[in-house]
N, C-alpha and C positions, 0 to 999 in steps of 0.2 A: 680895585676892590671897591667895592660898595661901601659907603661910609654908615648905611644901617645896618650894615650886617660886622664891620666890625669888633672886634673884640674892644673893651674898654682897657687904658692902661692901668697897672694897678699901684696902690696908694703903695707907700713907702711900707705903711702897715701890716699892708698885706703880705706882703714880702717878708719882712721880719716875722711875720706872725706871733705865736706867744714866745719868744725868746725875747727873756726881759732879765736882765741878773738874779742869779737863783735858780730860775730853771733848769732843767735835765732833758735834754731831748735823744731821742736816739733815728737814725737811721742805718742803712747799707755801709756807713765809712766808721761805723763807734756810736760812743754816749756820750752824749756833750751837757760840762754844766757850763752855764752863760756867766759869763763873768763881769764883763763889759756891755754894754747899748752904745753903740757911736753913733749919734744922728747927725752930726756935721759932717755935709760933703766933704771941707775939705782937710777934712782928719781922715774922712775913710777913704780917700781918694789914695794920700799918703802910706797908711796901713795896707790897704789891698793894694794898692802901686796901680792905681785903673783910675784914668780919669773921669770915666761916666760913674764911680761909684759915690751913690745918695747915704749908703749908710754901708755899715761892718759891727760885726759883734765878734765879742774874743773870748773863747771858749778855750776849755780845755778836757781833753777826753779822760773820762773817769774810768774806762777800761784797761789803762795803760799806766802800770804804776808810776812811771815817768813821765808821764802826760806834762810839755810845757804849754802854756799859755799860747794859742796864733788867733790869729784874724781871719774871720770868713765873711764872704758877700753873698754866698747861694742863699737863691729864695727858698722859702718854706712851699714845701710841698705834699700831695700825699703822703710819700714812702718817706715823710717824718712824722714822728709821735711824740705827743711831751708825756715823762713820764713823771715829771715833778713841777708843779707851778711854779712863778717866779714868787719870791715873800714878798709882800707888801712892806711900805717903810716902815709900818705899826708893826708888823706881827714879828713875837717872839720865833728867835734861829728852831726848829725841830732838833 
């Protein structure tokens, strides 16, 4: 491959995208609120059980009235939407 034509790798950021605690995202699998940020490899390495894992967020599906708490490493992509920002440390609970 040609090193000008490829794709750049993407930030950690990009990846999590806006899943930050607090938010609500939904896709194809549920509605996720964001519970957790795990930015240490090797916490989320442990939680997702994947050694190449940089980060994991722990969600929990607000569609499933028994929704427990798990850990996901999938990047953010199109076919996710936030439907609720994450709170800032300042702003009062909605």
């Amino acid at each position: 491959m040609n090193p000008a034509t490829a794709l750049p790798l993407s930030s950690a950021a990009d990846e999590i995208g806006p899943r930050r605690p607090g938010a609500i995202y939904q896709n194809v699998d549920g509605r996720f609120e964001v519970l957790v940020l795990v930015t240490d490899p090797a916490d989320a390495a442990k939680l997702l059980r994947r050694d190449s894992a940089r980060w994991a967020v722990i969600v929990r599906d607000t569609l499933r009235p028994d929704g427990q708490p798990f850990a996901v490493g999938s990047v953010w992509t199109t076919s996710d939407y936030l439907i609720r920002p994450a709170r800032t440390a300042y702003a009062p609970a909605a």
